[in-house]
C-alpha positions as CSV (number, residue, x, y, z in Angstrom):
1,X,-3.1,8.2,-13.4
2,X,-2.5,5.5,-16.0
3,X,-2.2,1.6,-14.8
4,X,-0.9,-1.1,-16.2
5,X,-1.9,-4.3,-15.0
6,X,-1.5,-6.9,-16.8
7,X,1.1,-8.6,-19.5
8,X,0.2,-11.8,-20.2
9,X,3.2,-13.3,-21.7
10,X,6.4,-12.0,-20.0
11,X,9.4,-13.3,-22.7
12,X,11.0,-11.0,-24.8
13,X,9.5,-12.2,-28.0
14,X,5.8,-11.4,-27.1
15,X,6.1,-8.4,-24.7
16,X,5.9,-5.7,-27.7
17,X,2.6,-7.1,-28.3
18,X,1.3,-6.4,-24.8
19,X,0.6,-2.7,-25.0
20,X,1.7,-0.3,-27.8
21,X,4.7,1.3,-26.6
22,X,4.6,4.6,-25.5
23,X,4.6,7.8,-27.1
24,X,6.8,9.6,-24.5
25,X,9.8,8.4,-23.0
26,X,9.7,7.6,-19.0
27,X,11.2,8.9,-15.7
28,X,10.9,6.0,-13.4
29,X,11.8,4.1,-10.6
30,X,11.2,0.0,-9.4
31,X,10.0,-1.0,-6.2
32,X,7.7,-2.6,-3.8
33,X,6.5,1.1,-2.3
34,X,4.3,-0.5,0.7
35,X,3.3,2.1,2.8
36,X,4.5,4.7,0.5
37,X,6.7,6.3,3.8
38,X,8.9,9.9,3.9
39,X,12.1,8.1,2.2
40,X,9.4,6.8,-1.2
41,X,7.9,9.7,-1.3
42,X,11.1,12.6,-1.4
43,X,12.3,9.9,-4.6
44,X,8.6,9.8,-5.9
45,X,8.3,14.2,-5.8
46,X,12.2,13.9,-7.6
47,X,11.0,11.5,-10.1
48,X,8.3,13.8,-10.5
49,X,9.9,16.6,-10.2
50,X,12.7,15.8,-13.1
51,X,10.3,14.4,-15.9
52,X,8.7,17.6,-15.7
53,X,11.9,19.4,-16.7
54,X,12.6,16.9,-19.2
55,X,9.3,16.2,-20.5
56,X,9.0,12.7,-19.6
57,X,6.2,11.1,-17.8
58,X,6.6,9.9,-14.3
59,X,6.4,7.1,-14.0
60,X,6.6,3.8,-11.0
61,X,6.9,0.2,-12.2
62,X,6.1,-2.4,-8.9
63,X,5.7,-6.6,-8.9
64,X,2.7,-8.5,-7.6
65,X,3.0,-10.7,-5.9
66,X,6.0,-9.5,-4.0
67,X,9.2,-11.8,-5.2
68,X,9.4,-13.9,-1.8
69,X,5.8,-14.6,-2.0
70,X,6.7,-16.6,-5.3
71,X,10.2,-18.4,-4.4
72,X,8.9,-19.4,-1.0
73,X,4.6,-20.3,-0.8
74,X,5.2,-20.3,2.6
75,X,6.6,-16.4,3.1
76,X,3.7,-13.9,3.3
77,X,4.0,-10.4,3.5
78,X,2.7,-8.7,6.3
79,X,1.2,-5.6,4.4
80,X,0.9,-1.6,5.2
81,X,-1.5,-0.5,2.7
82,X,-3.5,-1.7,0.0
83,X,-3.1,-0.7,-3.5
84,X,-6.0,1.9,-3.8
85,X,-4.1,3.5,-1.0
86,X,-0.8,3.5,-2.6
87,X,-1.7,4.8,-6.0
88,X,-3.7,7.8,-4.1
89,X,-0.2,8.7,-2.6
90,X,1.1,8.2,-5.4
91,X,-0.6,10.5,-7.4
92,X,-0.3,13.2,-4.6
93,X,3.9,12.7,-5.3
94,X,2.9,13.3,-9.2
95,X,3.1,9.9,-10.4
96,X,0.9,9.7,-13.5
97,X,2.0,5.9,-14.9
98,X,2.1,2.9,-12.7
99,X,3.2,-0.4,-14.1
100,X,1.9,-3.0,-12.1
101,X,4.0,-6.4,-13.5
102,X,2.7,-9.3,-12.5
103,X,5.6,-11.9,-10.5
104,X,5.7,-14.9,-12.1
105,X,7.9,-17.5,-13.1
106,X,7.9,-15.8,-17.0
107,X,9.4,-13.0,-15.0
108,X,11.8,-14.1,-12.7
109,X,13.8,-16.4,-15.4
110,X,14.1,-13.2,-17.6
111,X,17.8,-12.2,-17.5
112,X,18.8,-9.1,-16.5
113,X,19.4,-7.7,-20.1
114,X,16.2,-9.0,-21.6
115,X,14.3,-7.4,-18.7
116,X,16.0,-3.9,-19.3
117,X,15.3,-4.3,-23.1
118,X,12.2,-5.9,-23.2
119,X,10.0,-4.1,-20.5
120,X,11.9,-1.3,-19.3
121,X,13.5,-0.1,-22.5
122,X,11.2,-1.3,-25.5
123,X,7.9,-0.8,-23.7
124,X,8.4,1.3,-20.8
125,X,10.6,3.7,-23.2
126,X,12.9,4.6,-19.6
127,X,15.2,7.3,-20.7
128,X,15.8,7.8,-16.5
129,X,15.6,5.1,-13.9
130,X,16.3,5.6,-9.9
131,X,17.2,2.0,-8.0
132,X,18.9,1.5,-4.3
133,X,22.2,0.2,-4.0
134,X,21.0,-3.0,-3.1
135,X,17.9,-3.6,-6.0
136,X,18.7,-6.9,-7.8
137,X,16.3,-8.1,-10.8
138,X,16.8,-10.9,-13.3
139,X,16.9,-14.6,-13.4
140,X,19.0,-15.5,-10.3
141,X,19.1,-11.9,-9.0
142,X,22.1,-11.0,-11.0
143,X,21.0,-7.6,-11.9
144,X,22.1,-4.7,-9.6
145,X,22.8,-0.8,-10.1
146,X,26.3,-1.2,-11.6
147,X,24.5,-3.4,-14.1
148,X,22.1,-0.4,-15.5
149,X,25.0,1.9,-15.0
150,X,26.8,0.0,-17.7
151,X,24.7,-0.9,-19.8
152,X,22.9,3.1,-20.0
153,X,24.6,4.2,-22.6
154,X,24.0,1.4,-25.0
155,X,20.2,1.5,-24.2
156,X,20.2,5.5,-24.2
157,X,19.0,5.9,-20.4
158,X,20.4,7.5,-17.3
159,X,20.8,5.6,-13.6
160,X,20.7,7.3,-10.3
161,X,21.0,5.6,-7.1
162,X,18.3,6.5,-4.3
163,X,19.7,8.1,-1.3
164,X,17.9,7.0,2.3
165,X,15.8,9.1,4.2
166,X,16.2,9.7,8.0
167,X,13.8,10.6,10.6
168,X,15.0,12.1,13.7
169,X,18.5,9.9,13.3
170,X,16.2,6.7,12.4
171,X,16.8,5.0,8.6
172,X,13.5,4.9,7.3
173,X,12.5,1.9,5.7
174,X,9.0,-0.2,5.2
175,X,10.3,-3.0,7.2
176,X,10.8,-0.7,10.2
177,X,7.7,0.7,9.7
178,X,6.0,-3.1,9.2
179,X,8.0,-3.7,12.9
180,X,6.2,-1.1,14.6
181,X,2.4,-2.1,13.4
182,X,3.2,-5.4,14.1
183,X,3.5,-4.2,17.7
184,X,0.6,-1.7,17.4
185,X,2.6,1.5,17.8
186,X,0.6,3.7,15.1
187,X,2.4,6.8,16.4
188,X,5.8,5.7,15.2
189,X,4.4,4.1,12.1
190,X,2.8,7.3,11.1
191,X,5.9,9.8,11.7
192,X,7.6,7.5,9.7
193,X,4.9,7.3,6.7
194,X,4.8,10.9,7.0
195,X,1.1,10.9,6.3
196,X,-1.7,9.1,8.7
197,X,-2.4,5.5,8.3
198,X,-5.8,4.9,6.1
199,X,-7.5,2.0,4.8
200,X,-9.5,2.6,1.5
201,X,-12.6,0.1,-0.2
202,X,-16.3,0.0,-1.2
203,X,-18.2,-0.9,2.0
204,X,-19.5,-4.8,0.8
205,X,-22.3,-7.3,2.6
206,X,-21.4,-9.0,5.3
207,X,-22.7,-11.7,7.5
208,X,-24.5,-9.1,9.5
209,X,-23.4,-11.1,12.4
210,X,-22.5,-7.3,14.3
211,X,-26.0,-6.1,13.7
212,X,-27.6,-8.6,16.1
213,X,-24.8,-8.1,18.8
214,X,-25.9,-4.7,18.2
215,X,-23.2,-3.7,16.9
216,X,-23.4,-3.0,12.9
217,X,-19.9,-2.7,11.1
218,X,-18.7,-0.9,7.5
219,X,-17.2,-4.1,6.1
220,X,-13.7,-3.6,3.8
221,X,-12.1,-6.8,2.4
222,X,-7.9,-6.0,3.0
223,X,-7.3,-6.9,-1.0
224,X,-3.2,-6.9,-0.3
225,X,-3.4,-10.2,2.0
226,X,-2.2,-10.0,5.2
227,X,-2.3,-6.9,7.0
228,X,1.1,-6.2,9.3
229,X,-1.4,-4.2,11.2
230,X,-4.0,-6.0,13.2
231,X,-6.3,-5.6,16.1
232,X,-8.6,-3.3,17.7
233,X,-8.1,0.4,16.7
234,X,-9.7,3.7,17.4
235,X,-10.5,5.3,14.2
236,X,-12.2,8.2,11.9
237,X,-13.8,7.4,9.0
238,X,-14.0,9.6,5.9
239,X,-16.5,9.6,2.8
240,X,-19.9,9.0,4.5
241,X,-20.9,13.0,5.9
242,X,-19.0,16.1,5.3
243,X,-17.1,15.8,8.5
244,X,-15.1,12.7,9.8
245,X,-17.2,10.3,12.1
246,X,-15.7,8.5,14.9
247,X,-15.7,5.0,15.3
248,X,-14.0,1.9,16.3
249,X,-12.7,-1.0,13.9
250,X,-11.3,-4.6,13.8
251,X,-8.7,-5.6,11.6
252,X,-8.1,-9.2,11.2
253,X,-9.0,-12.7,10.6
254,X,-12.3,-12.9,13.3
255,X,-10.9,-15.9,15.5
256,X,-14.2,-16.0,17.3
257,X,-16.0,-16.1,14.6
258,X,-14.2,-18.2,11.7
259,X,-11.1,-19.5,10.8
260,X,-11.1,-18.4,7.1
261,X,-7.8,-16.7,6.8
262,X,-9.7,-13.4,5.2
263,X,-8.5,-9.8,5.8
264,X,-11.6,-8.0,6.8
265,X,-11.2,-4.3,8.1
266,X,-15.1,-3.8,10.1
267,X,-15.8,-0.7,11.7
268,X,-18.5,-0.2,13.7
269,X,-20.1,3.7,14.1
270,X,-21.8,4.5,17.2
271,X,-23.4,7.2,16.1
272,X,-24.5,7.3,12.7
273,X,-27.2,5.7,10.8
274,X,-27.6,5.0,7.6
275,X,-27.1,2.8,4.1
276,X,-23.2,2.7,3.2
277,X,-22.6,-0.3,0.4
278,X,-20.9,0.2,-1.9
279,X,-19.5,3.7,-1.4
280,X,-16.1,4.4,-1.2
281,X,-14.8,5.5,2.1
282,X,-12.1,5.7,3.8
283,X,-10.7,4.5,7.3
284,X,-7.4,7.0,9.2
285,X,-6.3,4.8,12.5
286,X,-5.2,7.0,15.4
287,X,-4.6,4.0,18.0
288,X,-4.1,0.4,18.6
289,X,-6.5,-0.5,21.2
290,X,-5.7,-4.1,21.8
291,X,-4.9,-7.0,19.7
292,X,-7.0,-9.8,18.2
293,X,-8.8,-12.2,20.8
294,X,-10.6,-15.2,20.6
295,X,-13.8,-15.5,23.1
296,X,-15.3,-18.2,24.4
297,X,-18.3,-17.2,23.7
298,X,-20.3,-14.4,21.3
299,X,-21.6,-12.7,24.7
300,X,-18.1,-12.0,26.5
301,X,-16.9,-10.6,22.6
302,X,-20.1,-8.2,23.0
303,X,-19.1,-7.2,26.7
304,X,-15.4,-6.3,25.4
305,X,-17.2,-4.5,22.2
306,X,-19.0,-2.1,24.7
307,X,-15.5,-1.6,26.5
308,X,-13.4,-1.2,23.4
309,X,-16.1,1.1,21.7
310,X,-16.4,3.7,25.3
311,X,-12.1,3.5,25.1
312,X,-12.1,4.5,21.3
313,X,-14.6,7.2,21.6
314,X,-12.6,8.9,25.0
315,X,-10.0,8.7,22.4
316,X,-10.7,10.2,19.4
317,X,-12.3,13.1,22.0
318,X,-8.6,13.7,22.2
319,X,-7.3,13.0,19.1
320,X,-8.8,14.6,16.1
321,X,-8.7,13.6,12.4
322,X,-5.6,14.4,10.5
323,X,-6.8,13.6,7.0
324,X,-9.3,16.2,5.2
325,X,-11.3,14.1,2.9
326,X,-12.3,16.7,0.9
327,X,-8.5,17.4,-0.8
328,X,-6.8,14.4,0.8
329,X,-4.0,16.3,2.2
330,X,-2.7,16.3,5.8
331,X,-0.5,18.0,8.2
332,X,1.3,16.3,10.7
């Protein structure tokens, strides 16, 4: 998979100097795609599915930040997944381009036209695009579907509109989905993904404050921010033997320990042994245990560590590993 990452100057006088245009013209669709659930990836396989036929590449064009992050410094979004994670699913749907365009105020003050013209047109070289009813882009938001559907011929492309997907009578949609890990109900969440939850990274150094608890943890950074899902969870984690190892992790910001505002995803492995930094693994959640507490001291934190570590491993004696490293497929 191809990714773009980085335009530096978003105004339609310097963006065909940002990347060479390409070769062959693009399927592709515009979103946020958190999570990546059923309803992204059904229009991600027909994206796919369609460039094939027409020998275009498939392709996804996203922002960063999100758009509310930048019109309000206060707003931030509770993330599903981080990017490596999204880009893997992704792929899996047959996405081979992702344009990752950075959300600034070059962006947002583009007009509607300029951004078809400029970026989607000119450098993206869209021939067919897929937006919901309700996507708006452009200075002011004054973009929308019947927008591309008028100006398509003009700028040789075709517009479809993206049709929701329902679960069991339920319109799926990330912000349901954010609801639910918000409250810690992983089983909904994951029906509605359509795929188990995972968190992907390099193990990195910590403060190897768990090891003298006795408790040493895999340390992830959550790159995307804040996580909507935080807590205590009962987990398998994939990429360090050939078969899944059980453990239990904490996502969150460590009230007990500092007040930094940093993501950190730390899983602790009761039995296994070994040197993991720096490899890539990857974390599947099968259950919230509890949420995130602060302790008044570091020895009541170790006496709920023991508890939450027994819980996690009755668990996950229950509840085996969806994911199979190996091919990164699933079956739910």
């Amino acid at each position: 998979m191809k990714v773009i990452r980085r335009l530096s100057q978003l105004n339609p006088e310097s963006l065909n100097a940002q990347f060479a245009p390409l070769s062959t013209g693009t399927a592709l669709t515009i979103g946020n795609f958190d999570g990546i659930h059923r309803g992204h990836s059904a229009l991600l396989q027909h994206v796919s599915m369609t460039a094939k036929q027409k020998g275009l590449l498939p392709t996804v064009v996203t922002l960063n930040p999100h758009p509310k992050e930048l019109f309000n410094p206060n707003f931030k979004l509770a993330r599903i997944s981080c990017l490596r994670d999204r880009l893997a699913l992704m792929a899996m749907c047959g996405i081979e381009q992702v344009c990752i365009l950075p959300f600034n105020w070059q962006l947002a003050k583009l007009s509607p036209i300029d951004f078809i013209q400029s970026i989607l047109v000119n450098q993206l070289r869209a021939k067919q695009i897929w937006v919901g009813d309700d996507f708006r882009f452009g200075a002011h938001r004054e973009g929308d579907y019947p927008l591309l559907c008028k100006l398509a011929h003009s700028f040789d492309f075709q517009v479809e509109h993206i049709l929701e997907v329902q679960h069991q009578g339920q319109r799926i949609s990330s912000s349901l989905i954010r609801q639910a890990l918000l409250h810690g109900n992983i089983n909904d969440a994951v029906q509605w993904l359509g795929h188990p939850l995972t968190y992907s990274g390099h193990v990195q150094h910590g403060k190897k404050l768990g090891r003298t608890l006795g408790f040493p943890t895999l340390n992830l950074r959550f790159n995307a921010g804040y996580s909507a899902l935080t807590g205590v969870l009962a987990v398998w984690v994939h990429g360090l033997e050939d078969k899944p190892l059980p453990g239990v992790a904490s996502l969150g910001n460590r009230p007990t320990i500092e007040e930094s505002g940093v993501t950190l995803l730390e899983t602790y492995l009761p039995n296994w042994q070994g040197n993991a930094y720096g490899k890539l693994i990857t974390i599947e959640v099968i259950e919230h245990l509890r949420h995130e507490e602060k302790f008044s001291d570091l020895a009541q934190m170790q006496q709920q560590m023991h508890r939450d570590t027994n819980r996690a491993l009755a668990i996950l004696k229950q509840k085996p590993a969806v994911l199979n490293y190996s091919t990164n497929q699933f079956t739910l």
